[in-house]
C-alpha positions in Angstrom: 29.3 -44.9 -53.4 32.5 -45.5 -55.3 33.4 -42.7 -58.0 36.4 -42.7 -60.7 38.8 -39.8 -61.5 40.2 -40.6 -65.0 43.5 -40.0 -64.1 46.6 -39.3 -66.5 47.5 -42.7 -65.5 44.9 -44.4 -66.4 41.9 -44.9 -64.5 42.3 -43.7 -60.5 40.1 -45.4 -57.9 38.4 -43.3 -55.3 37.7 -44.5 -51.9 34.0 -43.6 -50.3 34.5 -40.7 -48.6 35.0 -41.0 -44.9 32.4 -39.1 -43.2 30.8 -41.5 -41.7 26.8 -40.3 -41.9 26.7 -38.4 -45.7 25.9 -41.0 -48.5 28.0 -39.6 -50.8 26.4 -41.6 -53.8 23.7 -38.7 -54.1 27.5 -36.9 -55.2 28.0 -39.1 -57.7 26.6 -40.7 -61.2 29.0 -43.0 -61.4 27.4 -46.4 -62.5 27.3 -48.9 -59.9 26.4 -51.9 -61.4 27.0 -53.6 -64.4 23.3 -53.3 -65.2 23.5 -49.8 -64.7 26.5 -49.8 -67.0 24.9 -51.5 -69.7 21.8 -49.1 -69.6 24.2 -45.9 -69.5 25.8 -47.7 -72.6 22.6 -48.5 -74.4 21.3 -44.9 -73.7 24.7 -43.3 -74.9 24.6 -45.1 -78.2 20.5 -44.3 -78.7 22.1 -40.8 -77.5 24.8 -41.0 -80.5 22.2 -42.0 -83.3 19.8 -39.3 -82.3 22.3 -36.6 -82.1 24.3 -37.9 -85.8 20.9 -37.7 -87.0 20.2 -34.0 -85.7 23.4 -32.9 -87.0 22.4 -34.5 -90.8 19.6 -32.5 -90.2 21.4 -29.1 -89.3 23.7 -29.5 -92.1 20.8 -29.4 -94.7 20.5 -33.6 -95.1 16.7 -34.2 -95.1 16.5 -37.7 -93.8 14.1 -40.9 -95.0 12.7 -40.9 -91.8 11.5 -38.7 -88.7 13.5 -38.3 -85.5 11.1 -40.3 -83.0 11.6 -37.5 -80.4 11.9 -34.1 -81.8 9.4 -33.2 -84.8 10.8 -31.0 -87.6 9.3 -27.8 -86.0 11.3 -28.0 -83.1 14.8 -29.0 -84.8 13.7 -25.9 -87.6 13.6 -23.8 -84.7 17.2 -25.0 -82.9 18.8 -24.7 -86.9 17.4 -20.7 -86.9 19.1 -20.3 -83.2 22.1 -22.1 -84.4 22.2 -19.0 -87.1 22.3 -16.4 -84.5 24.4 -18.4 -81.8 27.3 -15.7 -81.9 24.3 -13.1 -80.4 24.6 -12.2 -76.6 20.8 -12.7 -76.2 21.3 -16.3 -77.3 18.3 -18.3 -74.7 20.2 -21.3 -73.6 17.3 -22.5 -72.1 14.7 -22.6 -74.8 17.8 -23.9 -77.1 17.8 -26.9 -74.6 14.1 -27.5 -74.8 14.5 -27.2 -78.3 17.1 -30.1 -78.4 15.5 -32.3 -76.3 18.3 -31.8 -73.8 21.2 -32.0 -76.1 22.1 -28.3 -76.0 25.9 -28.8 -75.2 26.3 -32.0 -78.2 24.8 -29.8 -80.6 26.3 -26.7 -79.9 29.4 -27.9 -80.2 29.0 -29.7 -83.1 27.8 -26.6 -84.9 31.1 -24.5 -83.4 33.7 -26.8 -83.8 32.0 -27.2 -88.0 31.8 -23.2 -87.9 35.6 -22.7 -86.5 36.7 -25.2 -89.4 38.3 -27.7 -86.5 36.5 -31.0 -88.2 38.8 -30.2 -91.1 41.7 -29.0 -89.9 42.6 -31.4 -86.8 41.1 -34.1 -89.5 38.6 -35.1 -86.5 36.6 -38.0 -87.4 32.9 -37.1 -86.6 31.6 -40.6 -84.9 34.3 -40.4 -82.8 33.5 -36.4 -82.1 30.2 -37.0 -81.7 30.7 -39.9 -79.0 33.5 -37.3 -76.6 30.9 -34.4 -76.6 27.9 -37.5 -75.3 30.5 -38.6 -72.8 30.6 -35.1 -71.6 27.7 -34.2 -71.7 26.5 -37.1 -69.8 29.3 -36.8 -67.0 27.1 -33.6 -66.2 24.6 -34.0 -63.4 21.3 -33.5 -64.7 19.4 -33.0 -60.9 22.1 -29.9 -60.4 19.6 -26.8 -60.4 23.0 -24.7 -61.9 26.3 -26.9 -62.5 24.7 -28.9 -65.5 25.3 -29.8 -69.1 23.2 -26.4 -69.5 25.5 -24.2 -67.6 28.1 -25.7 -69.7 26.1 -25.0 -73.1 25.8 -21.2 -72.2 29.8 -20.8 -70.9 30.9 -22.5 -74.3 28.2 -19.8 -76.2 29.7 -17.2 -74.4 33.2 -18.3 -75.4 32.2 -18.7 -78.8 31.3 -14.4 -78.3 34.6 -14.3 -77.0 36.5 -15.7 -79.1 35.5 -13.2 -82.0 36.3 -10.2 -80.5 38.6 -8.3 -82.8 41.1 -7.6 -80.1 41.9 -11.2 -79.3 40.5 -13.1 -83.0 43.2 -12.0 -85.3 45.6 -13.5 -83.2 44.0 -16.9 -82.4 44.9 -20.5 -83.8 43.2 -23.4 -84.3 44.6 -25.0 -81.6 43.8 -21.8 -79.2 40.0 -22.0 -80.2 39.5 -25.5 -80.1 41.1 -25.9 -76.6 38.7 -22.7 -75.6 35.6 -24.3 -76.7 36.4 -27.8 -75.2 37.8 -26.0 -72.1 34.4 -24.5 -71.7 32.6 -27.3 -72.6 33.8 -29.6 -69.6 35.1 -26.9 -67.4 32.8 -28.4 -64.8 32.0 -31.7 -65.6 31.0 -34.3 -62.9 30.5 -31.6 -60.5 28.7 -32.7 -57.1 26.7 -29.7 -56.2 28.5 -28.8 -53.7 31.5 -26.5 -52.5 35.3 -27.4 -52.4 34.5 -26.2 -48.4 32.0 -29.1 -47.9 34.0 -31.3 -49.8 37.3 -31.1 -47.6 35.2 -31.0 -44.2 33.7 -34.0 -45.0 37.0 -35.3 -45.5 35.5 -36.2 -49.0 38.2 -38.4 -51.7 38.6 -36.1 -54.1 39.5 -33.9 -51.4 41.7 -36.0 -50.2 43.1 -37.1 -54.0 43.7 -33.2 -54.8 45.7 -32.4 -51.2 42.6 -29.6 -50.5 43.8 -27.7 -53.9 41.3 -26.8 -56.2 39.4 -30.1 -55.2 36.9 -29.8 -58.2 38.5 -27.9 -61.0 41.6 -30.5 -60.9 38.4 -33.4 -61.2 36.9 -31.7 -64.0 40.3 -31.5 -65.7 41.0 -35.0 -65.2 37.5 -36.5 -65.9 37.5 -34.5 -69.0 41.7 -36.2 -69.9 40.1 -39.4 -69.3 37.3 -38.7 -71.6 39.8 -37.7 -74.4 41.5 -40.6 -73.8 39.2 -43.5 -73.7 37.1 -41.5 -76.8 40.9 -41.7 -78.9 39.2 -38.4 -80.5 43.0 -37.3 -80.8 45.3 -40.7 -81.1 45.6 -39.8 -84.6 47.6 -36.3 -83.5 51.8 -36.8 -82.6 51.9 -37.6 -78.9 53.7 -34.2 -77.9 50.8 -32.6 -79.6 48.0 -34.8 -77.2 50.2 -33.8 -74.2 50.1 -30.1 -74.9 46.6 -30.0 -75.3 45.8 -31.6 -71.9 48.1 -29.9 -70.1 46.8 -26.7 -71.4 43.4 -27.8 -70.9 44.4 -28.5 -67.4 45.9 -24.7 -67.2 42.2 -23.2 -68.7 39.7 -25.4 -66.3 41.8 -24.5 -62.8 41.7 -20.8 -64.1 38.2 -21.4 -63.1 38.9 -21.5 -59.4 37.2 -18.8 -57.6 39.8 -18.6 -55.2 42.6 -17.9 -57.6 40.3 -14.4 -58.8 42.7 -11.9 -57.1 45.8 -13.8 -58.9 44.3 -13.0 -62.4 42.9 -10.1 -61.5 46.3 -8.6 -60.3 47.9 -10.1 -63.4 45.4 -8.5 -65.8 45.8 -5.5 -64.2 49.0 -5.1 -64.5 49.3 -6.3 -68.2 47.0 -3.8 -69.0 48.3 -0.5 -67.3 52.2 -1.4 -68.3 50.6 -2.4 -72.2 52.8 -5.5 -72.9 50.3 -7.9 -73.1 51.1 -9.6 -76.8 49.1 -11.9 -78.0 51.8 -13.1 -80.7 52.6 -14.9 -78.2 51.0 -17.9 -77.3 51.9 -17.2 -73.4 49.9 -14.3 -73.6 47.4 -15.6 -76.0 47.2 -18.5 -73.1 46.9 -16.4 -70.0 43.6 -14.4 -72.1 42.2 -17.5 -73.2 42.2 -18.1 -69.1 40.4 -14.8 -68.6 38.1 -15.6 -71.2 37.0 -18.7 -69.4 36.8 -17.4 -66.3 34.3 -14.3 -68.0 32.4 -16.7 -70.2 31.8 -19.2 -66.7 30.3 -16.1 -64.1 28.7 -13.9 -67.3 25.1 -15.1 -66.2 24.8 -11.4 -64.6 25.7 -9.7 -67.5 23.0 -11.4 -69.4 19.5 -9.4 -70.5 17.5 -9.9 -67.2 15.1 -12.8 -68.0 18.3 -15.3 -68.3 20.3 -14.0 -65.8 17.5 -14.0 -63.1 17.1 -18.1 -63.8 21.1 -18.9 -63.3 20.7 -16.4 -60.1 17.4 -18.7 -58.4 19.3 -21.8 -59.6 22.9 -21.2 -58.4 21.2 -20.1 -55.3 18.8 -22.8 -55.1 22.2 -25.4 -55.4 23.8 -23.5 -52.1 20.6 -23.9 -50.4 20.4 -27.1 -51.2 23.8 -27.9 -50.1 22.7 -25.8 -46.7 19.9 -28.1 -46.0 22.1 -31.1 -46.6 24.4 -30.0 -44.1 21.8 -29.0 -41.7 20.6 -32.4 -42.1 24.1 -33.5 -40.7 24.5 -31.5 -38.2 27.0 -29.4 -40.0 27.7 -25.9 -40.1 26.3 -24.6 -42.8 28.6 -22.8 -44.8 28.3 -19.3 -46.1 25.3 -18.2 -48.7 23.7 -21.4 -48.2 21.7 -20.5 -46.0 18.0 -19.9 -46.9 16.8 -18.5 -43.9 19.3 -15.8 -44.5 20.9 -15.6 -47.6 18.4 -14.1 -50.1 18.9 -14.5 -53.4 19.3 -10.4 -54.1 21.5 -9.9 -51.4 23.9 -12.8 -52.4 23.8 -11.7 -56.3 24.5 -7.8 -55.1 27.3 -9.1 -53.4 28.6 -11.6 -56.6 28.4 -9.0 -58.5 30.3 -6.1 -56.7 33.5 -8.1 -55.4 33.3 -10.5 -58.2 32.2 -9.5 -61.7 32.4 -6.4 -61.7 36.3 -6.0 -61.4 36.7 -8.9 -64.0 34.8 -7.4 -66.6 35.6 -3.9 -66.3 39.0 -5.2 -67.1 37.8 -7.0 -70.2 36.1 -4.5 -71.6 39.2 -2.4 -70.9 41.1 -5.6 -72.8 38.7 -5.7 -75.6 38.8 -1.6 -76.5 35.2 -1.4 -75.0 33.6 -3.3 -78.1 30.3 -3.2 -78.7 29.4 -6.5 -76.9 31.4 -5.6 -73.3 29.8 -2.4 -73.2 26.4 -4.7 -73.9 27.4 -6.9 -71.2 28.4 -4.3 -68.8 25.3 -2.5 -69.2 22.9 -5.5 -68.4 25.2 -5.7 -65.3 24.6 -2.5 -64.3 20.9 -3.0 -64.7 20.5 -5.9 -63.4 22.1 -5.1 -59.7 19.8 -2.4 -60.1 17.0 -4.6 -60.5 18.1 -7.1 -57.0 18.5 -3.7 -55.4 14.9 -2.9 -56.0 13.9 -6.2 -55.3 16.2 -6.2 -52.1 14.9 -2.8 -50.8 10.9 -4.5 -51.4 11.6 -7.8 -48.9 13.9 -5.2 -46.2 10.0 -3.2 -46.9 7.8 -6.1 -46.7 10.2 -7.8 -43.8 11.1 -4.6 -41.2 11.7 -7.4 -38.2 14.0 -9.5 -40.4 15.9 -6.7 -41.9 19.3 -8.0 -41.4 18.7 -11.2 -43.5 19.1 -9.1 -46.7 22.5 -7.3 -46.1 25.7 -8.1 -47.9 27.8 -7.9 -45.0 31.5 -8.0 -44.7 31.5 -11.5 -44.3 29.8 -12.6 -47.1 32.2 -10.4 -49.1 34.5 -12.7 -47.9 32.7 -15.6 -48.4 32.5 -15.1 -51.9 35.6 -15.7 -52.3 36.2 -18.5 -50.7 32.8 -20.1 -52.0 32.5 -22.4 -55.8 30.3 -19.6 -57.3 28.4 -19.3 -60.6 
């Protein structure tokens, strides 16, 4: 079907894609019709007055009447999490059910009121409140992983972030609010599927984005348009508007896996010559990139029950992806595989070549606080848990035993691959 990349030029249209067999409308949630229109409208502005009327309620206002969908047990509940939301073991997912669905709105309501953002950028809060539906609604709800969920829990993990001692005496306004909305719609409108899939199916945003970071450049300019047609910043000078979503653009491509090695090398070698500065907002730039990319791959380092749901759903979107392409007659493209690509072995190998080295290096940024050391040591013991659990299916599965290896090219594959 026909999809729409809010361009910086207004509204860009997107052929269908030109492989002839894939219905590429199962990509997209672009509406269609005008009736479909007019239902996404009417459901964004019932959306709007539940989620003003949440916020009343999180801000102490006890209203006349009950919300028609959550009772006052559940929204007591999300107010207590909201307390703790700067804890690592924040549960994402019980703060979802909680919300009826609405983590990412209500999280970032409660952030942007914590960070004092509302006040200083003079925000108006209808307006606020109808950006974070819009993103929040760009986000594919039948995505096992890349959902409005997955963005809740990269924007908590900023939040942690963000306070660290090494990098919060430094920060602005401006540097936390673009952190917080950078991580909020770092992945908005994604498919479920791989840049790889996307350019051999000679897909239009492929096409659109020359092959280059195919997705992060659409989640950047979905999330422009958003800010745009929401006018949540029309009241800021025009040079200030164009900063912010140029820099926005910087923070979401940091988020392409294939660019690792770049930051890595960069970090690296800001760290071991000591001339990172965070005075300047170069350098307070380029961390606020490695904070992004931290806070959107942290699911390993989180305690085990968490981080072994975003492992079977990030796997469970390759494998979907796999059967789609088997359906084809496609190759099917690395880790997306079911039939070999076990969920241990492909979180071993995620975690050896690609988190590992990134937060090794924040924790050497950060002084070894107590939270990297917390988030390091859940690593740790969670590859030692998909080791065990590796070791019992090579045990249980002596004929098959080459389907749970992390082999050299899978290694590889990682870092060609859209990971969690």
């Amino acid at each position: 079907g026909d999809a729409r990349v809010r361009g910086q030029t207004g509204v860009v249209s997107e052929r269908r894609g030109s492989y002839p067999f894939i219905d590429f409308r199962l990509l997209n949630n672009t509406a269609l019709s005008g009736e479909v229109g007019t239902k996404k409208k009417v459901k964004r502005l019932l959306s709007f007055q539940r989620y003003f009327h949440a916020s009343r309620l999180l801000r102490g206002i006890v209203p006349q009447a009950s919300l028609y969908l959550l009772d006052e047990d559940y929204l007591g509940q999300a107010r207590h999490m909201l307390s703790k939301v700067g804890m690592w073991d924040f549960d994402i997912f019980l703060f979802d059910r909680l919300t009826n669905g609405n983590s990412l709105v209500t999280l970032l309501c409660h952030l942007f009121n914590v960070h004092g953002l509302i006040h200083h950028f003079q925000l108006d809060m209808v307006t606020l409140h109808r950006f974070f539906v819009m993103v929040q609604e760009d986000y594919h709800s039948q995505n096992p992983y890349h959902n409005a969920v997955h963005a809740a829990d990269v924007t908590q993990a900023m939040h942690c972030y963000l306070r660290e001692p090494k990098l919060a005496s430094f920060l602005t306004p401006s540097d936390i609010m673009l952190g917080l909305l950078a991580a909020a719609a770092h992945d908005v409108d994604h498919p479920g599927v791989n840049q790889p899939f996307l350019i051999k199916t000679k897909h239009h945003l492929a096409s659109l984005y020359q092959n280059v970071s195919v997705l992060e450049n659409h989640h950047w300019r979905s999330t422009i348009g958003m800010l745009r047609e929401s006018r949540l910043l029309a009241h800021l000078p025009k040079e200030v508007t164009q900063d912010i979503e140029q820099q926005l653009g910087s923070l979401i491509l940091a988020t392409d896996i294939n660019r690792q090695n770049e930051f890595l090398i960069r970090l690296k070698s800001h760290l071991d010559n000591q001339d990172l500065r965070l005075e300047d907002a170069q350098d307070r730039h380029f961390m606020l990139q490695i904070a992004l990319k931290c806070a959107d791959i942290c699911n390993p380092c989180r305690v085990w029950d968490l981080s072994k749901q975003w492992s079977e759903r990030v796997c469970e979107e390759f494998y979907r992806q796999g059967d789609l392409e088997q359906k084809f007659e496609l190759e099917i493209s690395p880790l997306c595989n079911q039939q070999k690509d076990t969920v241990p072995s492909i979180q071993i190998g995620f975690m050896t070549y690609i988190v590992e080295p990134l937060f090794e290096r924040w924790a050497q940024f950060t002084g070894n606080t107590p939270l990297s050391e917390n988030m390091l040591n859940h690593l740790r013991r969670n590859k030692a848990k998909w080791r065990s659990l590796l070791h019992k299916q090579h045990s249980s599965s002596r004929s098959n035993d080459h389907s749970g290896q992390v082999t050299g090219s899978q290694e590889q594959s990682l870092n060609e691959e859209e990971t969690p």
